[in-house]
C-alpha positions in Angstrom: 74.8 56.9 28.0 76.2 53.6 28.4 74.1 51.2 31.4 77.5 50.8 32.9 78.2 54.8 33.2 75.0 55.3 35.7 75.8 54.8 39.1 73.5 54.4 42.1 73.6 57.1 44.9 71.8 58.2 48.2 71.3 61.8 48.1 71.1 62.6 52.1 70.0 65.5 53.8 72.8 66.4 56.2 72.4 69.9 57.1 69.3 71.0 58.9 68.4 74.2 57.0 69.5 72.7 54.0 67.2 72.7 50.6 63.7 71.2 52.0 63.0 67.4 50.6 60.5 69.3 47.9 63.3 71.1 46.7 65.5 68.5 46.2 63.0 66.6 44.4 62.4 69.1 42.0 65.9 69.5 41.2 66.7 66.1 40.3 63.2 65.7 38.1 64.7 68.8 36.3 68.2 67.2 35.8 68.5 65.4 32.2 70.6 63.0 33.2 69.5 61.8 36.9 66.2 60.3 37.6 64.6 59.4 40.7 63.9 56.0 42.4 62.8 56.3 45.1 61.7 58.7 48.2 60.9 57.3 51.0 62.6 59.4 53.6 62.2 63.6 54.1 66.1 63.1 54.4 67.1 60.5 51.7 66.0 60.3 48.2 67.8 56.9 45.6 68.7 58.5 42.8 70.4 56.8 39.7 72.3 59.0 36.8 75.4 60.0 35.3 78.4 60.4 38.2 79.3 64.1 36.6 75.4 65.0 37.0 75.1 63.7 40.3 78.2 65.7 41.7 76.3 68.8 39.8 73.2 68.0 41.4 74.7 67.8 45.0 76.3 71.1 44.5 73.3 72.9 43.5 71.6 71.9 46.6 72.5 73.5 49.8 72.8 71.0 52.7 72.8 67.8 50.7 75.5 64.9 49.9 75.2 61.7 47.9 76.4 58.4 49.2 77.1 55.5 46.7 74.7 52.5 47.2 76.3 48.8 48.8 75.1 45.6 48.4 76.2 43.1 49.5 75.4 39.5 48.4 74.0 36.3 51.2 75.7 33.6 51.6 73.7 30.3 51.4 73.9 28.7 54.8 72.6 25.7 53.9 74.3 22.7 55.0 75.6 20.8 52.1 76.7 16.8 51.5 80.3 16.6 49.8 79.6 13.3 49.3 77.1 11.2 49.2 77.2 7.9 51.9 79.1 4.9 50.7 
């Protein structure tokens, strides 16, 4: 699979009997083609895979939806000379 085919998701708890965080954890170690980042939150887990095995992922898990990942770059505040004094 091609770097530029893996996308970046959130995979959100947003039912409250959904499939507990343990669960959901196990699901995406046992999917091929998603791995996990990070899980920092019982509620959110950043996962990073194929877009088809996401979507399969989410569906096998009652209660959960994934949510692509934003970033956003900083602007550099800095002030700046245009140019420099006669």
């Amino acid at each position: 699979m091609a770097e530029s085919d893996r996308k970046r998701m959130i995979l959100n708890r947003v039912e409250p009997d959904g499939a507990d965080l343990g669960e959901a954890t196990k699901r995406v170690s046992d999917s091929p083609n998603v791995r996990l980042l990070r899980a920092n939150s019982p509620t959110s887990l950043l996962i990073e895979g194929a877009g088809d095995a996401i979507e399969r992922l989410v569906l096998s898990l009652k209660g959960w939806n994934a949510l692509p990942t934003v970033s956003y770059t900083v602007p550099d505040t800095r002030a700046r000379v245009l140019k420099p004094p006669p």
